[in-house]
N, C-alpha and C positions, 0 to 999 in steps of 0.2 A: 504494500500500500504506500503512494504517497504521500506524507506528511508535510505540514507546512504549518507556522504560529499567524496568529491571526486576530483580530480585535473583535469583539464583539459591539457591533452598532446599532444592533436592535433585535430586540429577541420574541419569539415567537410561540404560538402551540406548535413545535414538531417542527421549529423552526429555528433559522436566526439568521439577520443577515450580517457578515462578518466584514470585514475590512483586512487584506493581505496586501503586506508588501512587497509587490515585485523583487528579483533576487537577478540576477547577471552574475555569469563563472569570470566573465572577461573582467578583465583587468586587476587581475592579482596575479600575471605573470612577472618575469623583471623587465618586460616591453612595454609594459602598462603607458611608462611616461610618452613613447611617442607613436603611440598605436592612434588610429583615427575611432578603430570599432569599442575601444576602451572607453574614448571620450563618452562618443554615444552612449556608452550604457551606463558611465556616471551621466550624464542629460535625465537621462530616462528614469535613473534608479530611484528617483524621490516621488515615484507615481504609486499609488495604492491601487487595489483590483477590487471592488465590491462587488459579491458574488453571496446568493442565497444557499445556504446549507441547512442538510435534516438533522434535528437534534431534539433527542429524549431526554437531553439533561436539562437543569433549572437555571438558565441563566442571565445576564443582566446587562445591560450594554458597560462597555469598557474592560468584562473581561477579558484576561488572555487566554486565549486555546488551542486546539489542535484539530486542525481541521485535516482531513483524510480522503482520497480518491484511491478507487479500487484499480489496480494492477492489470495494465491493456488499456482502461478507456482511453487514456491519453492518446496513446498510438492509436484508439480507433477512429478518435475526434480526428488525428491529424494526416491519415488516411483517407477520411474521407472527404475534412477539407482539399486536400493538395493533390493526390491522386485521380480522384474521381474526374473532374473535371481536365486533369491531364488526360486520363484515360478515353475521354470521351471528345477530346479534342484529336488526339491522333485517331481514334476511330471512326469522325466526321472526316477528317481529313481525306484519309485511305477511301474511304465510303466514294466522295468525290473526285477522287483519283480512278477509280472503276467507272464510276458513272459519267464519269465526263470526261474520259481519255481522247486525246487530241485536241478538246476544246480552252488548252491554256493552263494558268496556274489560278486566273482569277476565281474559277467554279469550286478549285480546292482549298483555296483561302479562304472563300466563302461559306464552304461546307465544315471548312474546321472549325472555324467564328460557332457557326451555328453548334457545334458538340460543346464547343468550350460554355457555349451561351446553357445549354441544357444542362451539360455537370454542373454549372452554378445554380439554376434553378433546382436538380436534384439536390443538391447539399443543404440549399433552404429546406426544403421540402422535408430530407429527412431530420435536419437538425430541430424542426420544429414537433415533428412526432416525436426524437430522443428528448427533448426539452424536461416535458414530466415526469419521464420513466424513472423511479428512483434508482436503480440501478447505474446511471450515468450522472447522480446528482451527489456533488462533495461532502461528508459529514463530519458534524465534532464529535471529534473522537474523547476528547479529557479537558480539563479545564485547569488548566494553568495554574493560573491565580486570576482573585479576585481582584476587579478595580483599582488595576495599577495607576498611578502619578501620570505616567508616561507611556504609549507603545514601545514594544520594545526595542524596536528599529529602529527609534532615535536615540538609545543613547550612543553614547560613543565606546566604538571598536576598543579592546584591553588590542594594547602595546605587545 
Protein backbone atom coordinates (compact mmCIF):
# COMPACT_ATOMS: atom_id res chain seq x y z
CA UNK A 1 0.00 0.00 0.00
CA UNK A 2 0.93 3.58 -0.44
CA UNK A 3 1.37 5.78 2.25
CA UNK A 4 1.53 9.27 2.55
CA UNK A 5 0.82 12.08 5.83
CA UNK A 6 -1.67 14.20 5.36
CA UNK A 7 -3.89 17.09 7.04
CA UNK A 8 -7.18 16.76 7.95
CA UNK A 9 -9.50 19.79 6.55
CA UNK A 10 -12.75 18.55 7.09
CA UNK A 11 -14.18 15.46 8.33
CA UNK A 12 -16.97 13.58 7.50
CA UNK A 13 -19.53 10.37 8.01
CA UNK A 14 -17.19 7.75 6.30
CA UNK A 15 -15.26 10.57 5.25
CA UNK A 16 -12.62 13.24 5.31
CA UNK A 17 -11.36 15.58 3.01
CA UNK A 18 -7.41 15.75 3.79
CA UNK A 19 -4.83 18.16 2.46
CA UNK A 20 -1.22 16.27 1.07
CA UNK A 21 1.77 17.69 0.28
CA UNK A 22 3.19 17.03 -2.83
CA UNK A 23 6.61 15.39 -2.53
CA UNK A 24 9.46 15.57 -5.80
CA UNK A 25 12.64 12.68 -5.50
CA UNK A 26 14.42 15.56 -7.69
CA UNK A 27 16.63 17.56 -6.34
CA UNK A 28 18.50 15.88 -3.56
CA UNK A 29 21.08 14.75 -5.85
CA UNK A 30 24.67 16.63 -5.62
CA UNK A 31 23.39 18.23 -9.25
CA UNK A 32 20.54 19.80 -7.60
CA UNK A 33 22.20 23.35 -7.77
CA UNK A 34 22.32 23.58 -11.54
CA UNK A 35 19.70 21.11 -12.65
CA UNK A 36 16.61 23.03 -14.51
CA UNK A 37 14.05 19.94 -13.51
CA UNK A 38 15.40 20.41 -9.72
CA UNK A 39 14.21 24.13 -9.87
CA UNK A 40 10.95 23.12 -11.02
CA UNK A 41 10.07 20.86 -8.51
CA UNK A 42 11.38 23.38 -5.78
CA UNK A 43 8.59 25.99 -7.81
CA UNK A 44 6.11 23.37 -7.43
CA UNK A 45 6.83 21.70 -4.08
CA UNK A 46 4.85 24.36 -1.89
CA UNK A 47 1.43 23.06 -3.68
CA UNK A 48 -0.96 20.89 -1.55
CA UNK A 49 -3.29 18.16 -3.39
CA UNK A 50 -6.93 18.19 -1.76
CA UNK A 51 -8.34 14.89 -2.28
CA UNK A 52 -11.58 13.06 -0.42
CA UNK A 53 -10.65 9.85 1.43
CA UNK A 54 -12.97 6.89 3.24
CA UNK A 55 -12.41 6.81 6.84
CA UNK A 56 -14.10 4.87 9.80
CA UNK A 57 -12.19 6.77 12.23
CA UNK A 58 -13.38 9.90 14.40
CA UNK A 59 -11.64 12.77 13.24
CA UNK A 60 -11.35 16.53 13.23
CA UNK A 61 -9.85 18.97 10.98
CA UNK A 62 -6.17 19.79 11.48
CA UNK A 63 -5.22 16.29 12.36
CA UNK A 64 -2.21 14.49 11.12
CA UNK A 65 -2.66 11.14 9.36
CA UNK A 66 -2.01 8.52 7.11
CA UNK A 67 -3.73 8.39 4.37
CA UNK A 68 -3.28 4.87 2.19
CA UNK A 69 -3.89 3.62 -1.65
CA UNK A 70 -4.07 0.10 -2.58
CA UNK A 71 -1.12 -1.51 -4.43
CA UNK A 72 -1.70 -1.38 -8.64
CA UNK A 73 -4.36 1.60 -8.63
CA UNK A 74 -1.70 3.90 -9.34
CA UNK A 75 -0.26 2.04 -12.30
CA UNK A 76 -3.98 1.41 -13.34
CA UNK A 77 -4.87 5.27 -13.05
CA UNK A 78 -1.76 5.86 -15.17
CA UNK A 79 -2.24 3.37 -17.76
CA UNK A 80 -5.06 4.28 -18.46
CA UNK A 81 -4.50 7.96 -18.58
CA UNK A 82 -1.32 7.62 -20.84
CA UNK A 83 -1.64 4.49 -22.60
CA UNK A 84 -5.13 4.32 -23.71
CA UNK A 85 -5.22 7.20 -25.62
CA UNK A 86 -1.74 6.32 -27.12
CA UNK A 87 -3.03 3.10 -27.93
CA UNK A 88 -5.91 4.33 -29.68
CA UNK A 89 -4.16 6.98 -31.50
CA UNK A 90 -1.69 4.44 -33.22
CA UNK A 91 -4.77 2.24 -33.94
CA UNK A 92 -6.63 5.36 -35.68
CA UNK A 93 -3.70 5.82 -37.37
CA UNK A 94 -2.80 2.27 -38.93
CA UNK A 95 -6.92 2.00 -39.38
CA UNK A 96 -6.28 5.17 -41.99
CA UNK A 97 -3.23 3.90 -43.21
CA UNK A 98 -5.45 0.78 -44.65
CA UNK A 99 -8.36 2.72 -45.50
CA UNK A 100 -6.89 5.34 -47.33
CA UNK A 101 -3.75 3.89 -48.91
CA UNK A 102 -2.56 6.02 -51.64
CA UNK A 103 -4.75 8.94 -50.63
CA UNK A 104 -1.61 10.99 -48.73
CA UNK A 105 -0.78 11.33 -45.02
CA UNK A 106 -3.44 13.88 -44.48
CA UNK A 107 -6.52 10.95 -44.16
CA UNK A 108 -3.88 9.34 -41.60
CA UNK A 109 -3.33 12.31 -39.54
CA UNK A 110 -6.73 12.74 -39.46
CA UNK A 111 -7.67 9.36 -38.41
CA UNK A 112 -5.07 9.26 -35.71
CA UNK A 113 -6.42 12.81 -34.24
CA UNK A 114 -9.64 11.07 -34.39
CA UNK A 115 -8.21 7.73 -31.99
CA UNK A 116 -6.29 10.09 -29.92
CA UNK A 117 -9.71 12.24 -29.65
CA UNK A 118 -11.79 8.86 -28.46
CA UNK A 119 -8.82 7.58 -25.99
CA UNK A 120 -9.48 10.91 -24.21
CA UNK A 121 -13.08 10.71 -24.29
CA UNK A 122 -12.79 7.00 -23.02
CA UNK A 123 -10.51 7.83 -20.05
CA UNK A 124 -13.26 10.46 -19.09
CA UNK A 125 -15.65 8.08 -19.49
CA UNK A 126 -14.10 5.56 -17.44
CA UNK A 127 -12.54 7.74 -14.99
CA UNK A 128 -15.91 8.83 -14.09
CA UNK A 129 -17.42 5.34 -13.60
CA UNK A 130 -13.99 4.59 -11.34
CA UNK A 131 -14.67 7.80 -9.41
CA UNK A 132 -17.14 6.18 -6.79
CA UNK A 133 -15.87 2.80 -6.69
CA UNK A 134 -14.23 2.41 -3.32
CA UNK A 135 -11.83 0.22 -4.40
CA UNK A 136 -9.83 3.15 -6.21
CA UNK A 137 -10.75 5.73 -3.51
CA UNK A 138 -7.42 6.61 -0.82
CA UNK A 139 -8.18 5.80 2.92
CA UNK A 140 -6.97 6.86 6.44
CA UNK A 141 -5.32 4.41 7.49
CA UNK A 142 -4.20 6.00 11.41
CA UNK A 143 -4.02 9.17 12.88
CA UNK A 144 -1.05 10.65 13.77
CA UNK A 145 -1.74 13.14 16.11
CA UNK A 146 -4.19 15.23 17.12
CA UNK A 147 -4.35 19.16 16.18
CA UNK A 148 -0.86 19.90 15.42
CA UNK A 149 0.43 23.94 15.69
CA UNK A 150 1.62 23.21 12.21
CA UNK A 151 1.59 20.74 9.06
CA UNK A 152 4.05 18.86 9.04
CA UNK A 153 5.65 19.82 5.93
CA UNK A 154 6.41 23.13 7.11
CA UNK A 155 8.65 22.63 9.52
CA UNK A 156 12.16 22.75 8.78
CA UNK A 157 14.31 19.79 7.20
CA UNK A 158 16.85 18.39 10.70
CA UNK A 159 20.41 19.05 9.33
Amino acid sequence: MIEERAIVAEAGVGYAWVEIQRHSGCGNCASSAGCGTATLAKAWSARTLRTRALSELSLQPRDTVVVGLADGILLRGALLAYLLPLALLLAGALLGQAAFAGAGEEPVILSGAMGLGLGFLAVRVLSRRFRDDQRFQPVVLRVCSSNPAEPPWSAAPAP
